[in-house]
Structure formats: C-alpha cells, structure tokens
MARKE-494848 format. One record per atom (N, C-alpha, C, CB): residue in three letters; atom name; x, y, z. Coordinates in Angstrom, 2 decimals, always signed. Glycine has a CB too. Layout:
MARKE-494848
  res  atom        u        v        w
  Ala    CA        X        Y        Z
...
This chain:
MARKE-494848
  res  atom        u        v        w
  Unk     N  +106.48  +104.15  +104.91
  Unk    CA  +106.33  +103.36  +103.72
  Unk     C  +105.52  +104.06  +102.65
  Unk    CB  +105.69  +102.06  +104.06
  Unk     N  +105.06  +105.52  +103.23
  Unk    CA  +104.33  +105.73  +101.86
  Unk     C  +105.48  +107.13  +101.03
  Unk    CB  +102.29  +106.35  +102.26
  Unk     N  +106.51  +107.14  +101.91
  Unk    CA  +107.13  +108.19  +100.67
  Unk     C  +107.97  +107.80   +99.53
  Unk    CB  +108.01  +109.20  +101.24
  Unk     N  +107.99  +108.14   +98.76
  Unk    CA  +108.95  +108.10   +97.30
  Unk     C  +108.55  +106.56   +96.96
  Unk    CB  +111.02  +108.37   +97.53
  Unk     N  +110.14  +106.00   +96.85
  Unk    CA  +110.28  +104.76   +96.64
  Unk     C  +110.82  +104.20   +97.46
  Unk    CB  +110.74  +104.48   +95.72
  Unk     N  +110.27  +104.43   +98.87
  Unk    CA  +111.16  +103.85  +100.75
  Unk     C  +110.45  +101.93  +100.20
  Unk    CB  +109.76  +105.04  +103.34
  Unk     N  +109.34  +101.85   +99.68
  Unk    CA  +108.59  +100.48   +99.93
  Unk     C  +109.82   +99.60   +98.65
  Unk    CB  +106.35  +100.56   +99.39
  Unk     N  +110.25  +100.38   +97.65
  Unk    CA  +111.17   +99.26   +96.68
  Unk     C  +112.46   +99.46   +97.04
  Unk    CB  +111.12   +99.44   +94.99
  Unk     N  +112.71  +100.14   +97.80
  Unk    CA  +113.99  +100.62   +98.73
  Unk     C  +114.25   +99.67   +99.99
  Unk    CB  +113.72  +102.21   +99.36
  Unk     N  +113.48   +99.30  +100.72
  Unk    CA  +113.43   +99.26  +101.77
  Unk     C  +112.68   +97.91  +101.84
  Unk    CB  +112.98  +100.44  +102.32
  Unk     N  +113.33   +96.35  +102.47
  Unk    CA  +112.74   +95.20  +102.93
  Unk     C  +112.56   +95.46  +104.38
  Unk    CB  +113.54   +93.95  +102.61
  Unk     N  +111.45   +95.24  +104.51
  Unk    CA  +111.19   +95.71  +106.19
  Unk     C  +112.05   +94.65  +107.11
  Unk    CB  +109.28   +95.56  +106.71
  Unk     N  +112.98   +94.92  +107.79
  Unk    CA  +113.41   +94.25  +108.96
  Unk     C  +114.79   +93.40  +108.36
  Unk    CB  +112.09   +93.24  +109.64
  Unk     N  +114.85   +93.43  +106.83
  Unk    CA  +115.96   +92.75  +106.36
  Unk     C  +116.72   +94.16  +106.22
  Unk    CB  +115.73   +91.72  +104.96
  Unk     N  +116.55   +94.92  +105.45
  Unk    CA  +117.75   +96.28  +105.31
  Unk     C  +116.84   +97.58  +105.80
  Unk    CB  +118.43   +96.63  +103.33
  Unk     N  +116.46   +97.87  +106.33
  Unk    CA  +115.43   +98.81  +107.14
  Unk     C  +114.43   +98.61  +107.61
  Unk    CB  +115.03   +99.64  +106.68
  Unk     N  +113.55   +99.88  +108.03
  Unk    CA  +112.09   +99.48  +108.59
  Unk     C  +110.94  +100.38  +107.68
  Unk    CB  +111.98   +99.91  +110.43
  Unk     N  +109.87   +99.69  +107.91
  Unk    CA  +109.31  +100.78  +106.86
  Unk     C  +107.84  +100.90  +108.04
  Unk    CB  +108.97  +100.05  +104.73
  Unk     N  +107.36  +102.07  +108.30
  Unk    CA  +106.49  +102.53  +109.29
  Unk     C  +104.98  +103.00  +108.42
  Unk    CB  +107.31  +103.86  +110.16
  Unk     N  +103.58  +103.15  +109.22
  Unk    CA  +102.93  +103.49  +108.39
  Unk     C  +102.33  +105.02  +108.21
  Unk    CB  +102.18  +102.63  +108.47
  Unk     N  +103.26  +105.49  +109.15
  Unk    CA  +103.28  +107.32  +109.34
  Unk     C  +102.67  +107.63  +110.79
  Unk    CB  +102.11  +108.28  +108.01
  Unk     N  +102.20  +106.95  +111.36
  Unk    CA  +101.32  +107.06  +112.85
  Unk     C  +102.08  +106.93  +113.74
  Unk    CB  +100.26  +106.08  +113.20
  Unk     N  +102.34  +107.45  +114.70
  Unk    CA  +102.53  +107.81  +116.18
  Unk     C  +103.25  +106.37  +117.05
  Unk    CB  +100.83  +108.26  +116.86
  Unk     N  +101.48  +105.72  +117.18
  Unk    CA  +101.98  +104.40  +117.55
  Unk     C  +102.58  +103.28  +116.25
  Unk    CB  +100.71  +103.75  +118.32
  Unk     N  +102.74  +103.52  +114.78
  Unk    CA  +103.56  +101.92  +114.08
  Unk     C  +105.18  +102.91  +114.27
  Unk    CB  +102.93  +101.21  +111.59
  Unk     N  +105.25  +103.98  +114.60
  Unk    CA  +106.71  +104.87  +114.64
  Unk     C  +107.06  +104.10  +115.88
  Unk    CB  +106.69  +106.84  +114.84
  Unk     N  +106.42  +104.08  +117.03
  Unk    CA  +106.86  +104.35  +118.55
  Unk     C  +107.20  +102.15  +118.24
  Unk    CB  +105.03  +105.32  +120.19
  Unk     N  +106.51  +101.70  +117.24
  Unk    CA  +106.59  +100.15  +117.36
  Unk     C  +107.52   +99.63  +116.24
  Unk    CB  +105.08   +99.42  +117.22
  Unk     N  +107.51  +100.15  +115.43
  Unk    CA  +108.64  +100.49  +114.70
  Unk     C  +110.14  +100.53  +115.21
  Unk    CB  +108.35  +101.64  +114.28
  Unk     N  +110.79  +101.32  +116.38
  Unk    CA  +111.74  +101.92  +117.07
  Unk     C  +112.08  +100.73  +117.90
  Unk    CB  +111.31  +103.22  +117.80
  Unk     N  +110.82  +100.40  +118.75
  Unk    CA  +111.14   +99.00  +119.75
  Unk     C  +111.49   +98.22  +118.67
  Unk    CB  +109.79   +98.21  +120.77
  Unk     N  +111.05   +97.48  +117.57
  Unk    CA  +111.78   +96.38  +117.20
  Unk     C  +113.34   +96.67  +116.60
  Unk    CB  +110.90   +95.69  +116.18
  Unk     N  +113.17   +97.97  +115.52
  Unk    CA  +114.33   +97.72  +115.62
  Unk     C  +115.20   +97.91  +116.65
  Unk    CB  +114.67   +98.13  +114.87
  Unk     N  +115.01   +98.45  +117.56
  Unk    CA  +116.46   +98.15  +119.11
  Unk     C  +116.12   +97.37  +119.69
  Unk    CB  +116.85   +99.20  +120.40
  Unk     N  +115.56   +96.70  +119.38
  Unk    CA  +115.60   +95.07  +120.04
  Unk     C  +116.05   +93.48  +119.24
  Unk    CB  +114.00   +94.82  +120.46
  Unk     N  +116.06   +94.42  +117.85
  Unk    CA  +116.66   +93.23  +117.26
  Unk     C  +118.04   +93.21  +117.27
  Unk    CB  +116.27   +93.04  +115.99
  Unk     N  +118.60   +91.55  +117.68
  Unk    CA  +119.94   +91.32  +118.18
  Unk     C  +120.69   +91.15  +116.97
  Unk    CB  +120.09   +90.12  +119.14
  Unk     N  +120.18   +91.45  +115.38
  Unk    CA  +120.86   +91.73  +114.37
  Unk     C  +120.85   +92.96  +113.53
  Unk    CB  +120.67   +90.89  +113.74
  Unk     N  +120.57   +93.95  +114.65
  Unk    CA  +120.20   +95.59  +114.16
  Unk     C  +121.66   +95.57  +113.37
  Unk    CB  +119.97   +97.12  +115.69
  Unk     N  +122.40   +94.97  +113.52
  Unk    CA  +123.72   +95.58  +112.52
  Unk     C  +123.48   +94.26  +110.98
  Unk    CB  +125.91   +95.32  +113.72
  Unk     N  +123.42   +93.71  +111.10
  Unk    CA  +123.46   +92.92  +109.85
  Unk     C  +122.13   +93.46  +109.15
  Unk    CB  +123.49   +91.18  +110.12
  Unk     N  +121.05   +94.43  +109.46
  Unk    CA  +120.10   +94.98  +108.53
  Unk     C  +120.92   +96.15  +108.61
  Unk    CB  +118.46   +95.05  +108.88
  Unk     N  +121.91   +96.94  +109.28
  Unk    CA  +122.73   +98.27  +108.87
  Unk     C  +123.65   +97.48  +107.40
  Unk    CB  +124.04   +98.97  +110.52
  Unk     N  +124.22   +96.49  +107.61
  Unk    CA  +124.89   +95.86  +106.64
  Unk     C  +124.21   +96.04  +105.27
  Unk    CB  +125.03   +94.48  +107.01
  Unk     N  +122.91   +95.33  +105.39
  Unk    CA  +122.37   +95.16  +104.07
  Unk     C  +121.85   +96.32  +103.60
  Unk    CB  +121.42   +94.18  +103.99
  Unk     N  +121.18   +97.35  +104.54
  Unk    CA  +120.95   +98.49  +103.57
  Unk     C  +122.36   +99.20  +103.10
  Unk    CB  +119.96   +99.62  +104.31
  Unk     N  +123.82   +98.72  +103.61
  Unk    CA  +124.48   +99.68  +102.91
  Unk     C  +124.13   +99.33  +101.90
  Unk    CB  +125.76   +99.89  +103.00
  Unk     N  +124.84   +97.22  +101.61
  Unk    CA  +124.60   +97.04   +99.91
  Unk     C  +123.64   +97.11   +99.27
  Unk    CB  +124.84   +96.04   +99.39
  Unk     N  +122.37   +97.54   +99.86
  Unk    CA  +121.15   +97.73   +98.89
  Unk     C  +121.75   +98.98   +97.89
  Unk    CB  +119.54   +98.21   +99.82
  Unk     N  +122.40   +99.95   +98.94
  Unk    CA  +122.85  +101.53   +98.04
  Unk     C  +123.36  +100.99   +97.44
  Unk    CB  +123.67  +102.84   +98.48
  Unk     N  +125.03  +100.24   +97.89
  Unk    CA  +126.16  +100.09   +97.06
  Unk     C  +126.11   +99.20   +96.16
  Unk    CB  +127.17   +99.87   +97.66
  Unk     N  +125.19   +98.33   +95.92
  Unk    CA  +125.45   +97.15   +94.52
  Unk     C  +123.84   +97.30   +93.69
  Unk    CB  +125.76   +94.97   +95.27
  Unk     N  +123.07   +98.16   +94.22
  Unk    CA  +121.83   +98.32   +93.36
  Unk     C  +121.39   +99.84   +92.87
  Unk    CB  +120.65   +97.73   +94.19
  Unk     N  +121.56  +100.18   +94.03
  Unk    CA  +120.98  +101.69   +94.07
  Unk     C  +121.72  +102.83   +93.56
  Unk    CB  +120.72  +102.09   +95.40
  Unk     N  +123.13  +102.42   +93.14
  Unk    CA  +124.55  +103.24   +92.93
  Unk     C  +124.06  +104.10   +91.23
  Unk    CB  +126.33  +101.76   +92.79
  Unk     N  +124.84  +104.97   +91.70
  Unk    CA  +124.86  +105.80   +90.40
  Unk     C  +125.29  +105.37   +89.07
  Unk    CB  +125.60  +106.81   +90.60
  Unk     N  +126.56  +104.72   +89.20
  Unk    CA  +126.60  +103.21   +87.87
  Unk     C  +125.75  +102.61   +87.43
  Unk    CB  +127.15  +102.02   +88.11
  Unk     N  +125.16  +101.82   +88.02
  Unk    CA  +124.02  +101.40   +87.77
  Unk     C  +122.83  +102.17   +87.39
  Unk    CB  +123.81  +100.81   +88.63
  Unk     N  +122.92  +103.28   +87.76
  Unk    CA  +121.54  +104.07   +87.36
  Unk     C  +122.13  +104.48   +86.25
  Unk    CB  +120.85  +105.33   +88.34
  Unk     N  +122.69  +104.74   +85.83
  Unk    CA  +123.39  +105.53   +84.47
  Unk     C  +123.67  +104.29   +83.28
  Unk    CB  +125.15  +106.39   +84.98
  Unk     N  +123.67  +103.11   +83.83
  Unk    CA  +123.49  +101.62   +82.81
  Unk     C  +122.32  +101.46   +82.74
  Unk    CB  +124.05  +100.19   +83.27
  Unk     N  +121.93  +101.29   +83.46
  Unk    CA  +120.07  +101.18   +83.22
  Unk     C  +119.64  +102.09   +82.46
  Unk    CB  +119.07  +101.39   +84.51
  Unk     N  +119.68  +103.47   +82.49
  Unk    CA  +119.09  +104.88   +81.79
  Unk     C  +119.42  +104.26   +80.84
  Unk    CB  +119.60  +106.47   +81.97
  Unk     N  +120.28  +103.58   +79.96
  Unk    CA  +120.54  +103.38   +78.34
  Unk     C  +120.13  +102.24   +77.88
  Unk    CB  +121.93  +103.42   +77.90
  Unk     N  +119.72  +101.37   +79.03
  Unk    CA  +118.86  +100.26   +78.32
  Unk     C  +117.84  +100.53   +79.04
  Unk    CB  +119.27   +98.70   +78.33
  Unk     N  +116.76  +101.66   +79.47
  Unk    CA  +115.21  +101.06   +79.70
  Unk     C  +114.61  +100.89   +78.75
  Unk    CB  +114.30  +101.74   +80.41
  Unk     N  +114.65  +101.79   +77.66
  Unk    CA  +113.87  +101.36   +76.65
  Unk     C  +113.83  +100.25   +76.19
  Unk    CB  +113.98  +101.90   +75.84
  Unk     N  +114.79   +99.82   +76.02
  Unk    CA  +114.87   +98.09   +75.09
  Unk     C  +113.68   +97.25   +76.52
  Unk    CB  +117.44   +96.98   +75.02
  Unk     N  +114.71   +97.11   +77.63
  Unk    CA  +113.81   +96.68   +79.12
  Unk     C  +112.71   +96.67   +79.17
  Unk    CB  +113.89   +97.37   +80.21
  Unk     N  +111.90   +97.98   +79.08
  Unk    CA  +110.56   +98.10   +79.04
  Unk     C  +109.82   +97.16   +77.85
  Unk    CB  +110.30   +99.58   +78.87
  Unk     N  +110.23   +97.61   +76.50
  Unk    CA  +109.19   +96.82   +76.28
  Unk     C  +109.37   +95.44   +75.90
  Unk    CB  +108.51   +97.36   +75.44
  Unk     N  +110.94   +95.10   +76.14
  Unk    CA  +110.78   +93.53   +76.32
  Unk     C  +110.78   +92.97   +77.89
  Unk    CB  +112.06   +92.79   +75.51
  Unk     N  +110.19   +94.02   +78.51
  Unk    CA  +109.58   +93.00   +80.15
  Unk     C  +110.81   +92.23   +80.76
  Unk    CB  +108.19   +91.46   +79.75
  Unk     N  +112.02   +93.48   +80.90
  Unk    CA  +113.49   +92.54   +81.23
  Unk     C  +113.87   +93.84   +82.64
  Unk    CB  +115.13   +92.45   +79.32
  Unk     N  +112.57   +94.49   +83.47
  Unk    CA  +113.22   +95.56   +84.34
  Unk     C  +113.49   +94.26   +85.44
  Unk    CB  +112.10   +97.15   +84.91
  Unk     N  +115.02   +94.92   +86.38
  Unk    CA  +114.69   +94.60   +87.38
  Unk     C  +114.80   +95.28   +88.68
  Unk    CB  +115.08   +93.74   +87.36
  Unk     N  +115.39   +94.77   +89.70
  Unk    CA  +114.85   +95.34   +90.77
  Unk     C  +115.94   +96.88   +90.65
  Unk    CB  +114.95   +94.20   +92.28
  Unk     N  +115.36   +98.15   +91.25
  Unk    CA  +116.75   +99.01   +91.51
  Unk     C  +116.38  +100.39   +90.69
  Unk    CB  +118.36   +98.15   +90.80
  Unk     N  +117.29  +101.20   +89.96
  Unk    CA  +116.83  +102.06   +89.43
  Unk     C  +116.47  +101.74   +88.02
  Unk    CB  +117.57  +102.99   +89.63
  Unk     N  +115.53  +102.54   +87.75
  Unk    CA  +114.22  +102.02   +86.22
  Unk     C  +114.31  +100.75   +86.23
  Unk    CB  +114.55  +102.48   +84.35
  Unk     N  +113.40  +100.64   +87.91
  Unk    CA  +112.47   +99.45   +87.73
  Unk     C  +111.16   +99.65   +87.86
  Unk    CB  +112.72   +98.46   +88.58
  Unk     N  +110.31   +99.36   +88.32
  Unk    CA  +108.89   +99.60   +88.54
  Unk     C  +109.17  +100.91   +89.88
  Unk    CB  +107.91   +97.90   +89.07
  Unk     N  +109.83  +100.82   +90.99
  Unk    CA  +110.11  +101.83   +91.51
  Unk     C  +110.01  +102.89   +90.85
  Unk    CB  +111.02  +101.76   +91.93
C-alpha cells in the first residue's frame, strides 16, 4: 500500500489486497486472499477498475479537462484525480 497509486487503485479485499510491506501483513495478506470464497469476484472487479476507470480513454479525457476540474473541485475518482 505504500507504492505509487496501489492505495487509489486498489479497495482492499473488494478489487485487490493492499499489504503493509512486512513479512508477516504479506504472509496474512496471501491467507485471506486464498481463503476468500469470492477470490474471483475481487479478480472481476479489479479487471473493471482497469477497464471502465483506469483505461487510457479516459486518461486522455480527463488530461483535457483537469484544468477546468481542478479549479472548479469537479476531480473524480481514476486518472487526474487526487491519485
């Protein structure tokens, strides 16, 4: 959870996991997710986190309105957002 933008990327346990770099939250980290009996419906949602937020379309629509965004306080979640 502390590289890049994994924490605005990443809902812990809904579309990934996010760890706190240590040994043991990695090794506890691993058990939950293979133990959760919906490890595929969080594979699901991080696809569409990529495919309906994170997509290059979208980053290339956003790039032409942040400015206006920014300073009328209209970012939202995804690329040029606070991420």
């Amino acid at each position: 959870k502390k590289v890049g933008a994994a924490p605005y990327l990443i809902e812990h346990g809904k579309n990934g996991y996010l760890y706190d770099g240590t040994e043991t939250a990695l090794y506890e980290t691993i058990k939950e997710a293979i133990s959760n009996p919906l490890i595929a419906e969080v594979a699901k949602a991080a696809y569409q986190s990529m495919a309906n937020v994170w997509n290059p379309k979208d980053c290339a629509s956003r790039f032409v309105t942040f400015k206006d965004d920014c300073h009328n306080n209209r970012l939202k979640n995804g690329p040029f957002s606070k991420a």
